[in-house]
MDAnalysis code that builds the backbone (N, CA, C; Angstrom):
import MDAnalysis as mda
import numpy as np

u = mda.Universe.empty(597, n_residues=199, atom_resindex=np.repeat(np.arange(199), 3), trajectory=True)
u.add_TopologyAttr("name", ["N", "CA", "C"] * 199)
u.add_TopologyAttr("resid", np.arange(1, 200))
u.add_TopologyAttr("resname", ["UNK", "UNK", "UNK", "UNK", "UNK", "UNK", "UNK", "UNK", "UNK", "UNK", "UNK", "UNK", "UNK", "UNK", "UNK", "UNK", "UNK", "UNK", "UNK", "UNK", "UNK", "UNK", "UNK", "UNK", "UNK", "UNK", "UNK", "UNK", "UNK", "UNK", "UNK", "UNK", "UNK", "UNK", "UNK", "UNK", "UNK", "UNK", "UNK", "UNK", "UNK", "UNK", "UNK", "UNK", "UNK", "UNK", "UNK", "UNK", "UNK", "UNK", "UNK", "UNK", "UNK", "UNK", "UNK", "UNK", "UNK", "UNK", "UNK", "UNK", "UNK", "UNK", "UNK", "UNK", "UNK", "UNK", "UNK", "UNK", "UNK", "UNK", "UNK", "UNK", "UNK", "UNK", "UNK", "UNK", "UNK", "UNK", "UNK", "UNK", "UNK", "UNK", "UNK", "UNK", "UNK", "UNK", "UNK", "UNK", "UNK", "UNK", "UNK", "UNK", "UNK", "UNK", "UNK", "UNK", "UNK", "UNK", "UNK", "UNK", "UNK", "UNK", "UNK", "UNK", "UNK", "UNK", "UNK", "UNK", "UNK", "UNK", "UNK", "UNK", "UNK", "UNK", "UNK", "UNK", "UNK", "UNK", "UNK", "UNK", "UNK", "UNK", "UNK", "UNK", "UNK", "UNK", "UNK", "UNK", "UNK", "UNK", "UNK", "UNK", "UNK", "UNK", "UNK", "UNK", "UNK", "UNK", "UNK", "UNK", "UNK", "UNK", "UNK", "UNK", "UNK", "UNK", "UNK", "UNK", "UNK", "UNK", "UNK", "UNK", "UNK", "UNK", "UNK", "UNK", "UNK", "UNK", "UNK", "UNK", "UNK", "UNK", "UNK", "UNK", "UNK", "UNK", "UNK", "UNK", "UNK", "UNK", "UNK", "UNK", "UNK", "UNK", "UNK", "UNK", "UNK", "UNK", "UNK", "UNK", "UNK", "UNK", "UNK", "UNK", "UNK", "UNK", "UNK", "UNK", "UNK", "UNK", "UNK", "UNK", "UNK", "UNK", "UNK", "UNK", "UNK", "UNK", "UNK"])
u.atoms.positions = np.array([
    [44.359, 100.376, 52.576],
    [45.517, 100.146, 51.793],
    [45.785, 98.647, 51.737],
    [46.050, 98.028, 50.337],
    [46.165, 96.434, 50.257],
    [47.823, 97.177, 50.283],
    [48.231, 95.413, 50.523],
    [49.518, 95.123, 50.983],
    [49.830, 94.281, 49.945],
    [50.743, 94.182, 48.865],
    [50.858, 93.877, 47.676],
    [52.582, 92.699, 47.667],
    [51.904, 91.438, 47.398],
    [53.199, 90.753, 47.423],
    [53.664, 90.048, 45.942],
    [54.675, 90.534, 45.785],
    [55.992, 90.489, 44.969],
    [55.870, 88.904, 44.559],
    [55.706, 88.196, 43.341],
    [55.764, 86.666, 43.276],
    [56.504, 86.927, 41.963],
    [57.784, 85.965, 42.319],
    [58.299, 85.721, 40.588],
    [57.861, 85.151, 39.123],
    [57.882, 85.404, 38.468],
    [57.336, 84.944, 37.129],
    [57.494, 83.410, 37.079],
    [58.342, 82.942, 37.199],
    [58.915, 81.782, 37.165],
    [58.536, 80.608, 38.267],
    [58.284, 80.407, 39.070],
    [57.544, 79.715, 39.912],
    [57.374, 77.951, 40.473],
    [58.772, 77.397, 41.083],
    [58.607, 76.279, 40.904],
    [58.716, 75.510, 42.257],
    [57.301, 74.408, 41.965],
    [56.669, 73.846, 43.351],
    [57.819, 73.599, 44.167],
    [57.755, 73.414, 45.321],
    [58.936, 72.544, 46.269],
    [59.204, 70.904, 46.002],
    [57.903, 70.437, 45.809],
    [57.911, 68.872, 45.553],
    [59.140, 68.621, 44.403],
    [58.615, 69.115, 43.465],
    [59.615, 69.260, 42.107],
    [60.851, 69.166, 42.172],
    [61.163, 70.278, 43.143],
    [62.394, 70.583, 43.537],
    [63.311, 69.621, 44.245],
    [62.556, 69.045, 45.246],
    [62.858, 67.841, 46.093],
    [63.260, 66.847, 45.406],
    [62.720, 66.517, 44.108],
    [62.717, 65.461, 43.097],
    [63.961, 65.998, 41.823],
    [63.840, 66.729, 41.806],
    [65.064, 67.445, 40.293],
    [66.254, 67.385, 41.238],
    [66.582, 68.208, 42.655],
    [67.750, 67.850, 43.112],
    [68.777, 66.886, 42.875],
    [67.880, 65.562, 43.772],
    [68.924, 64.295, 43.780],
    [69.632, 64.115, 42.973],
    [68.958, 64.159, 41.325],
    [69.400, 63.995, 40.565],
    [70.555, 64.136, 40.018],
    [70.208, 65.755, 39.946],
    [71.317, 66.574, 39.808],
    [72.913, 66.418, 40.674],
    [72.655, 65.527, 41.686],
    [73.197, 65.382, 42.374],
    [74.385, 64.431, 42.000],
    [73.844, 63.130, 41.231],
    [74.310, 61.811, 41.156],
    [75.652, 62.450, 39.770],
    [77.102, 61.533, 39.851],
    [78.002, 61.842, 38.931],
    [78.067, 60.372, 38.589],
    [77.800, 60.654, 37.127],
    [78.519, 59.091, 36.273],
    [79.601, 59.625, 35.393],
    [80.549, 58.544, 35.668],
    [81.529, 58.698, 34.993],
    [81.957, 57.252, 33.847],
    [82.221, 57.234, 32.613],
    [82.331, 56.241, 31.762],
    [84.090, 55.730, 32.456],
    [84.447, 54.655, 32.654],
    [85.598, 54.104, 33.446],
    [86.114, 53.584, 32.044],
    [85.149, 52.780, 31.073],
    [85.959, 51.924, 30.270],
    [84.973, 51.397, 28.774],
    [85.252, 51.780, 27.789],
    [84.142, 51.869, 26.405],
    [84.026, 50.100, 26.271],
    [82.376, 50.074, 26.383],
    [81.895, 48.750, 25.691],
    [82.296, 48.222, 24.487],
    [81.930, 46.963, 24.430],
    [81.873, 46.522, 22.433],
    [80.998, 45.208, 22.736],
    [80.143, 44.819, 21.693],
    [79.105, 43.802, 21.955],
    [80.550, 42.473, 21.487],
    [80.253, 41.300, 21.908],
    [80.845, 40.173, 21.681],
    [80.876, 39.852, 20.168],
    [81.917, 39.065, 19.321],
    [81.915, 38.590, 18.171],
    [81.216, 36.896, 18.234],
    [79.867, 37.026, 17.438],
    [79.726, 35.298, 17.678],
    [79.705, 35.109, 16.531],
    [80.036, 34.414, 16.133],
    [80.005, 33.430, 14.946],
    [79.233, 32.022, 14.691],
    [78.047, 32.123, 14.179],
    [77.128, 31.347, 14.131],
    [76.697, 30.519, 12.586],
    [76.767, 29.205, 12.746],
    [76.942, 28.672, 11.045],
    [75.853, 27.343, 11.745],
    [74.482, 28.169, 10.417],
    [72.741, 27.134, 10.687],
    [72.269, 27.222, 9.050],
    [71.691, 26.583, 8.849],
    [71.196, 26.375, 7.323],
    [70.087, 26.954, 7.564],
    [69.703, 27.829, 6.364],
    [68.644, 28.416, 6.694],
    [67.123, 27.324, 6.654],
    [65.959, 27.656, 7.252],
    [64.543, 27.116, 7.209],
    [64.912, 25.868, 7.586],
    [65.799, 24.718, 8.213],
    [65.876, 24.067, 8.704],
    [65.543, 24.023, 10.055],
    [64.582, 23.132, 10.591],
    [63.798, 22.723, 11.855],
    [64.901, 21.367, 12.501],
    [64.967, 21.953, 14.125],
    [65.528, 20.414, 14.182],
    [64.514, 19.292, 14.850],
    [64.908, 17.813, 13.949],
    [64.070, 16.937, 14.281],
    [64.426, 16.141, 16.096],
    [62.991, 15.706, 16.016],
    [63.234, 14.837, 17.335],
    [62.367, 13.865, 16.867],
    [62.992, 12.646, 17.783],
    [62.099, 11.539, 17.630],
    [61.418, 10.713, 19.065],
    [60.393, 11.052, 19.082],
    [59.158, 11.035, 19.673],
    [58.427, 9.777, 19.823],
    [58.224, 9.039, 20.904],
    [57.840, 7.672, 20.905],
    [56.603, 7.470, 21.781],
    [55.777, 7.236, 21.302],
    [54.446, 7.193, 22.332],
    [54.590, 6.223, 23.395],
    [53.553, 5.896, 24.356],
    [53.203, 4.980, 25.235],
    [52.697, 3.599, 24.726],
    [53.129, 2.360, 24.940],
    [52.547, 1.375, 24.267],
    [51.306, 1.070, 24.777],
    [50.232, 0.896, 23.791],
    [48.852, 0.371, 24.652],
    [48.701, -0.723, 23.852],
    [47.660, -1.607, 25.092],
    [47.657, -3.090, 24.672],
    [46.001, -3.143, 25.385],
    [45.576, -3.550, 24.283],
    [44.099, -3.521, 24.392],
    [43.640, -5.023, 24.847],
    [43.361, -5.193, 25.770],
    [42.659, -6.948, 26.229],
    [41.244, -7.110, 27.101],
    [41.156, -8.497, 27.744],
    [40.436, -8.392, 28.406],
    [40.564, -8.936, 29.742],
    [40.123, -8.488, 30.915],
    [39.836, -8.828, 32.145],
    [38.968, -9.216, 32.988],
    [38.938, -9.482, 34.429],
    [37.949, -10.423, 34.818],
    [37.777, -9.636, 35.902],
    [36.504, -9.315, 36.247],
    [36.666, -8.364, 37.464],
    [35.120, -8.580, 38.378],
    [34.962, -8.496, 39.442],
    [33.248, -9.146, 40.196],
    [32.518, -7.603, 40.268],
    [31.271, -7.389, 39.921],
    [30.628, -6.425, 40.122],
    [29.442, -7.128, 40.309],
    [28.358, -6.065, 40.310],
    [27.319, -6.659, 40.368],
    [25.960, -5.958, 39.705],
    [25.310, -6.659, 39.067],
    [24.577, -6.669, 37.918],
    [23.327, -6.417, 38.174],
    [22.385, -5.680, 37.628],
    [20.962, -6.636, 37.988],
    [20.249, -7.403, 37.256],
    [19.365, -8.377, 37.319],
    [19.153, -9.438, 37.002],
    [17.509, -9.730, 36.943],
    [16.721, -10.181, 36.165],
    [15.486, -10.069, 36.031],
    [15.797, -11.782, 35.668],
    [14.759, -12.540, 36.138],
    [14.633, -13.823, 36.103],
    [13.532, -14.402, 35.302],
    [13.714, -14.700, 34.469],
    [12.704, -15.026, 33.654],
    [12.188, -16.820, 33.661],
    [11.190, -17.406, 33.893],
    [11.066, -18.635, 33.873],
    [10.469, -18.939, 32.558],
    [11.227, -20.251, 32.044],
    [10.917, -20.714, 30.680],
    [10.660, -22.131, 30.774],
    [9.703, -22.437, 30.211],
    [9.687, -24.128, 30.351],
    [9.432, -24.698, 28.728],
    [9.893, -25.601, 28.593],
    [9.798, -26.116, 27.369],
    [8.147, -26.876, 27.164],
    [7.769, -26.496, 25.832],
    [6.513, -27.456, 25.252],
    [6.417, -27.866, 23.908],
    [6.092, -28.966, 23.793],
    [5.780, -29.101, 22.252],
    [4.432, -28.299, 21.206],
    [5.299, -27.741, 20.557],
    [3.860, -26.873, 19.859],
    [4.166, -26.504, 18.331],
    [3.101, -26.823, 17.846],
    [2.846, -27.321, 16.279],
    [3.856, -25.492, 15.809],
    [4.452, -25.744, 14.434],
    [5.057, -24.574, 14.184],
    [4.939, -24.786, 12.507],
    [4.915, -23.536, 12.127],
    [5.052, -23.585, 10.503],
    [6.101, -23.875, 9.873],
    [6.274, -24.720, 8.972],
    [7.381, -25.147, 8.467],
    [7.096, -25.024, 7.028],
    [8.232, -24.165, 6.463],
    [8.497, -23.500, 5.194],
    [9.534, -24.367, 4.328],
    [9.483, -25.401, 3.056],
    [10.318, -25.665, 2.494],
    [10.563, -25.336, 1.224],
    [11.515, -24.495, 0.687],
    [11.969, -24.023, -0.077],
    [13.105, -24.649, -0.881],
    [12.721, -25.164, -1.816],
    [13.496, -25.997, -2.966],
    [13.940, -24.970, -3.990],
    [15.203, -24.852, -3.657],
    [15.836, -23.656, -5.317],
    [17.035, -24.771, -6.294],
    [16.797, -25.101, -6.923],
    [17.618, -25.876, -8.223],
    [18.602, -25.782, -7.671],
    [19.848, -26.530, -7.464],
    [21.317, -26.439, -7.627],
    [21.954, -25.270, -6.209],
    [20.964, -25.431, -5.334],
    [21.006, -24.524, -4.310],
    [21.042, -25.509, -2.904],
    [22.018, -25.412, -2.145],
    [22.086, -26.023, -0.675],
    [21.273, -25.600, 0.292],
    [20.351, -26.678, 0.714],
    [19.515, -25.857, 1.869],
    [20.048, -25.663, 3.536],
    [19.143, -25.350, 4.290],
    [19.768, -25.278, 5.404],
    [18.332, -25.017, 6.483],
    [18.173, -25.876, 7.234],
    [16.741, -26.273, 8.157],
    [17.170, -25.371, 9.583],
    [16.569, -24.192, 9.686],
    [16.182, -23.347, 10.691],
    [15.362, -22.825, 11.283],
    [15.384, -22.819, 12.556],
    [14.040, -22.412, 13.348],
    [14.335, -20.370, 13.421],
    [13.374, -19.427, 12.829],
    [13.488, -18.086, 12.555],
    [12.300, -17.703, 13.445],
    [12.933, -16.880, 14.903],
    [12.018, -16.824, 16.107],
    [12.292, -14.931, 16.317],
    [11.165, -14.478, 15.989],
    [11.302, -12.823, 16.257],
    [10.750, -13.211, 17.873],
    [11.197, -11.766, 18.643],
    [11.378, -11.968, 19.718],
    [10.787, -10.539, 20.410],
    [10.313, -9.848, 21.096],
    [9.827, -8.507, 21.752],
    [9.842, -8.226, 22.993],
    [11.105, -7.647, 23.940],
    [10.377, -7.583, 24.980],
    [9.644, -6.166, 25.215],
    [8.421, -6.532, 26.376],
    [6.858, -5.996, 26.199],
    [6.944, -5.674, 27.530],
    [5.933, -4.466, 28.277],
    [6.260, -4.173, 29.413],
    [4.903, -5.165, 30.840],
    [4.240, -6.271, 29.763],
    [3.306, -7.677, 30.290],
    [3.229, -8.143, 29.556],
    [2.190, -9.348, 30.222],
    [1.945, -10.402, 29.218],
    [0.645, -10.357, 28.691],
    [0.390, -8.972, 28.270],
    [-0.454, -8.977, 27.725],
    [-0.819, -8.585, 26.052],
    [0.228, -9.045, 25.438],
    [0.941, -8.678, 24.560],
    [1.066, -9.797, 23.871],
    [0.740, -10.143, 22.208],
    [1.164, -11.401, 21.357],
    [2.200, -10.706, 20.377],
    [2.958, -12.047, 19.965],
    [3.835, -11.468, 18.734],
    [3.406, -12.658, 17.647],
    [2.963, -12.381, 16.678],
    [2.175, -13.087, 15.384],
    [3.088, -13.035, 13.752],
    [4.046, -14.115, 13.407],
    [4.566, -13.940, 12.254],
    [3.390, -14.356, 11.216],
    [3.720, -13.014, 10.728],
    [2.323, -12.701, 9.710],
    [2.954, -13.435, 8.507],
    [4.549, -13.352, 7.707],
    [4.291, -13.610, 6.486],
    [6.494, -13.991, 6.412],
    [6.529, -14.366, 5.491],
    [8.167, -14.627, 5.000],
    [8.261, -14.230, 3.617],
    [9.234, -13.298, 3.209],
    [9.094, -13.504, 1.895],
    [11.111, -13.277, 1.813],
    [11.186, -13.441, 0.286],
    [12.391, -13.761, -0.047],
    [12.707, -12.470, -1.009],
    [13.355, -11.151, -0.380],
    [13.577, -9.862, -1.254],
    [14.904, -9.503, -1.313],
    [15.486, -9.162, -2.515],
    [16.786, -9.303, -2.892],
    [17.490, -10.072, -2.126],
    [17.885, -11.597, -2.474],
    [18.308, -12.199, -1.412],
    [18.689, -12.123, -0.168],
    [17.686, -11.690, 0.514],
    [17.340, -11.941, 2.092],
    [15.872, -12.258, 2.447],
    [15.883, -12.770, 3.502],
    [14.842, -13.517, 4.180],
    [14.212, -12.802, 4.669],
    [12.751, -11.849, 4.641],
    [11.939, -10.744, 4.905],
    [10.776, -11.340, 6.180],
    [11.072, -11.022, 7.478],
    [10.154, -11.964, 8.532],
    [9.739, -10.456, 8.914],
    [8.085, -10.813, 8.485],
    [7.099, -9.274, 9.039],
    [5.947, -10.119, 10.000],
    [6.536, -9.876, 11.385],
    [5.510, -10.202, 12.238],
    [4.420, -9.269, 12.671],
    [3.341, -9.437, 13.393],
    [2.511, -8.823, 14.002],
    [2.487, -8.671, 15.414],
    [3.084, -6.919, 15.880],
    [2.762, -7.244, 17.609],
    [1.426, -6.632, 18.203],
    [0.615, -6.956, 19.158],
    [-0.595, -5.845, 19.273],
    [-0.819, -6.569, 20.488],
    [-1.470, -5.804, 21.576],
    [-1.739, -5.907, 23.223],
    [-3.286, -6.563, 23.091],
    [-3.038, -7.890, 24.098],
    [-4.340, -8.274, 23.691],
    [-5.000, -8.477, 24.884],
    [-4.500, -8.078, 25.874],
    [-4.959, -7.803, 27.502],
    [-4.425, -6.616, 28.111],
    [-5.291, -5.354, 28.409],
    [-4.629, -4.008, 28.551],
    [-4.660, -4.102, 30.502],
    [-4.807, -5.282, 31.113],
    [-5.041, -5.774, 32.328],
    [-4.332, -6.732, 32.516],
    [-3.575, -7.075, 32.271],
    [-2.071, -7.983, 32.353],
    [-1.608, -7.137, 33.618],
    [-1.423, -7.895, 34.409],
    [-0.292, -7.264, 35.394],
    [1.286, -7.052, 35.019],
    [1.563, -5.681, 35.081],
    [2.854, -5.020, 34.859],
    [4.006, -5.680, 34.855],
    [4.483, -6.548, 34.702],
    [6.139, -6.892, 34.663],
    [6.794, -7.259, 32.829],
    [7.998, -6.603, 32.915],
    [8.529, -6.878, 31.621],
    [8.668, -8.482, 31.256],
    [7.792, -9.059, 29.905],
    [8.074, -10.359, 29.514],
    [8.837, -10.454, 28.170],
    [9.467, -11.765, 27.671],
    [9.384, -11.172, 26.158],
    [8.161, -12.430, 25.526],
    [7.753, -11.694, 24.353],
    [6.708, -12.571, 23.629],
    [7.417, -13.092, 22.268],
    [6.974, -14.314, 21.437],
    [7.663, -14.675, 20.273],
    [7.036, -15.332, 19.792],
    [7.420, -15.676, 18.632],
    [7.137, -16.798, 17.484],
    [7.442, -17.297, 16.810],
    [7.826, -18.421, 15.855],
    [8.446, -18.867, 15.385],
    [8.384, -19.756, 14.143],
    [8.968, -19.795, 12.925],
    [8.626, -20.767, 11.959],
    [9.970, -21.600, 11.750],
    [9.899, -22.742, 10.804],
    [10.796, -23.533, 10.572],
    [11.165, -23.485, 8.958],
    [12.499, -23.174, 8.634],
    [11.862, -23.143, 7.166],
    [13.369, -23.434, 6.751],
    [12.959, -24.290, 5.917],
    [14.481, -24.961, 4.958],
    [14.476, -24.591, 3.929],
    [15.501, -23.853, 3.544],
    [15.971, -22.905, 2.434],
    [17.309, -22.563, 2.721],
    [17.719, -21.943, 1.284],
    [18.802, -21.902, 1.266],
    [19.351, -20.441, 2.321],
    [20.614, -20.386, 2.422],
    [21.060, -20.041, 3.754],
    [21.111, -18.290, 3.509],
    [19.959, -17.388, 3.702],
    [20.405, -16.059, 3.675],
    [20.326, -15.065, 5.058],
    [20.591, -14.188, 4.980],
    [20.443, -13.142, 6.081],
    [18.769, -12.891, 6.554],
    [18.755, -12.778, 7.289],
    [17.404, -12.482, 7.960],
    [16.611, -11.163, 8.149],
    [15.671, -10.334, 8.107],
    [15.683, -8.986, 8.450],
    [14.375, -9.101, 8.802],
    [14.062, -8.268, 10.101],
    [12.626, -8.713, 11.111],
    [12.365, -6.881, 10.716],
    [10.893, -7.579, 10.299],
    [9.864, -5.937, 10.545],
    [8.607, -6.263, 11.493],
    [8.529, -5.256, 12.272],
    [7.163, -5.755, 13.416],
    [6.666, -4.638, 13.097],
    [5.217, -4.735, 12.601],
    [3.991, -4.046, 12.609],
    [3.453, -3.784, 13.921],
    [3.437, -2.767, 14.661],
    [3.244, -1.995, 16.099],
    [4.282, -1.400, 16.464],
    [3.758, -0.467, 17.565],
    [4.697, 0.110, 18.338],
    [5.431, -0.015, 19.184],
    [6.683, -0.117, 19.084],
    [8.127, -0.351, 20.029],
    [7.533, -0.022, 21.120],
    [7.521, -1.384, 22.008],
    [7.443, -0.717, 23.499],
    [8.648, 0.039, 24.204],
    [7.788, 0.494, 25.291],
    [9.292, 1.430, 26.242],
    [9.681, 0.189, 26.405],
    [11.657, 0.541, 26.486],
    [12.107, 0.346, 26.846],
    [12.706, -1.558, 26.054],
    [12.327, -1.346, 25.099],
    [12.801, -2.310, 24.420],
    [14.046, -2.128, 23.953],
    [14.984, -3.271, 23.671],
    [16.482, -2.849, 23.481],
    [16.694, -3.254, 22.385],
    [16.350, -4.311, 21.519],
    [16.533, -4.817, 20.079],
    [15.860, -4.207, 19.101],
    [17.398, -3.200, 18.852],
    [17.573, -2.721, 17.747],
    [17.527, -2.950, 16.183],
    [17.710, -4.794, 16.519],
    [17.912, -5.183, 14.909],
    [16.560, -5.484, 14.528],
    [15.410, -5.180, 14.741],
    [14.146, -5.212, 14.366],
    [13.704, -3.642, 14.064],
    [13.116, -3.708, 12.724],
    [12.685, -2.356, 12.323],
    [10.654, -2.111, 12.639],
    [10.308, -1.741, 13.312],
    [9.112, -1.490, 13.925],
    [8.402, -0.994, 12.619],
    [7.266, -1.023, 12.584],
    [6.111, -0.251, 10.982],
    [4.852, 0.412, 11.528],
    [4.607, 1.278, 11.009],
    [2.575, 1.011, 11.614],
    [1.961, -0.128, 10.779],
    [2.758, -0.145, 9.720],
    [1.816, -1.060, 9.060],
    [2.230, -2.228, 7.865],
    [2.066, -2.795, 7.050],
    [2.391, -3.292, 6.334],
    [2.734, -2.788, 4.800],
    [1.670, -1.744, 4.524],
    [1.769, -0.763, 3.518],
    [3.326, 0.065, 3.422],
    [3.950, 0.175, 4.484],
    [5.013, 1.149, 4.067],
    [6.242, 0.115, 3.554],
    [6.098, -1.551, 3.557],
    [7.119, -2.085, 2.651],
    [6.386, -2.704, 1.448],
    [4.783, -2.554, 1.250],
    [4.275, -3.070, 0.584],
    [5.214, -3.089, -0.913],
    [5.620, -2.009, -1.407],
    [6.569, -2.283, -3.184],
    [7.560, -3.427, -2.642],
    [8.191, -3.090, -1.938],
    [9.340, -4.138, -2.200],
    [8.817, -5.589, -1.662],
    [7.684, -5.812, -0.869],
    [7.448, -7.346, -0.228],
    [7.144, -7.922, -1.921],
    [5.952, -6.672, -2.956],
    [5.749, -7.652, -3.891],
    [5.955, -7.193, -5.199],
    [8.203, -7.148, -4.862],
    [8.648, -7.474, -5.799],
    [9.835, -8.512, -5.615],
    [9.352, -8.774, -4.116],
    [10.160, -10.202, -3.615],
    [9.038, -11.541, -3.711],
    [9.147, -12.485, -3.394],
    [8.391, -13.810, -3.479],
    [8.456, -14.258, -1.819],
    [6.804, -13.868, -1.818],
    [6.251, -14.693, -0.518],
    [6.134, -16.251, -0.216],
    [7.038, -16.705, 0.636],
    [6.976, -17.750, 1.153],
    [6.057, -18.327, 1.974],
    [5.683, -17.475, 2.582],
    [5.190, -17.951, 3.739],
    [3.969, -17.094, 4.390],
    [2.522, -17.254, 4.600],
    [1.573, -16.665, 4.832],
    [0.387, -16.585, 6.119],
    [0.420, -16.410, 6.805],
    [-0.127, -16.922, 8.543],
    [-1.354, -16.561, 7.856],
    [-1.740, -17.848, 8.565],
    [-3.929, -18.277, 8.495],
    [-4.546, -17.698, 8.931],
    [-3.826, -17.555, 9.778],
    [-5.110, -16.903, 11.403],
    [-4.859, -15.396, 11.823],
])
């Protein structure tokens, strides 16, 4: 014989119960009826308000301060040595007598720099030297190599092309490097050559 127990339809946990109580428990009473505040507010509409805003003054100068550098020493001694001298006579034109010295530094001295030619293209002064290694047994230290002509003419801007390859670590930028002479060949001769190296 089972023993049969009686459960109500209705059925509700204890937890629940524990929790619905309190509730039920708590009395509020209204003491006294709210009303929100009257404000009265007078703004133009889409108006932003301004401020005025003043930066930091900066003052850009210069100063003097000790650090320390490094320094490569180069020894130079003066000599007398025969140089090409270019004179250029233009009608009704002021001249002006200058020494025009392209310059390379090379990673030895085994290295020449050869001004091949001058010419005069849309008024400027066209200096296409020649650089090329002529001792691949030079002992290693950075030199610079140069050359130089003299040429009196009237007073224009200068622009250096060197035929060879930029050594490492060369820093003068204002020289435009070539393989060759061919890649300014149109414009050298539709300018007027001044000046032509012998050797």
């Amino acid at each position: 014989m089972k023993l049969r127990i009686a459960r109500p339809k209705h059925f509700i946990p204890l937890s629940l119960l524990l929790i619905v109580l309190p509730l039920g428990a708590c009395r509020v009473e209204q003491e006294e009826a709210g009303s929100l505040p009257d404000v009265d507010v007078a703004v133009e509409p889409g108006s932003l308000p301004e401020y005025d805003v003043q930066g930091p003054d900066v003052n850009v100068g210069v100063t003097e301060r000790t650090v320390t550098v490094p320094k490569v020493v180069v020894v130079q001694e003066e000599q007398t040595v025969n140089v090409p001298y270019i004179d250029v006579n233009v009608p009704g034109a002021d001249r002006v007598e200058r020494t025009i010295t392209p310059e390379v530094e090379v990673p030895s001295g085994g290295y020449d720099l050869t001004v091949q030619g001058v010419y005069a293209v849309n008024n400027e002064l066209w200096v296409v030297s020649q650089l090329e290694q002529v001792d691949a047994n030079a002992p290693s230290e950075p030199v610079r190599v140069s050359d130089r002509v003299v040429l009196n003419a009237p007073d224009m801007p200068v622009r250096h092309f060197v035929i060879g390859d930029r050594p490492n670590g060369s820093f003068n930028e204002q020289y435009t490097f070539i393989n060759s002479r061919e890649e300014i060949a149109s414009q050298l001769n539709d300018g007027r050559q001044l000046y032509e190296s012998t050797t």
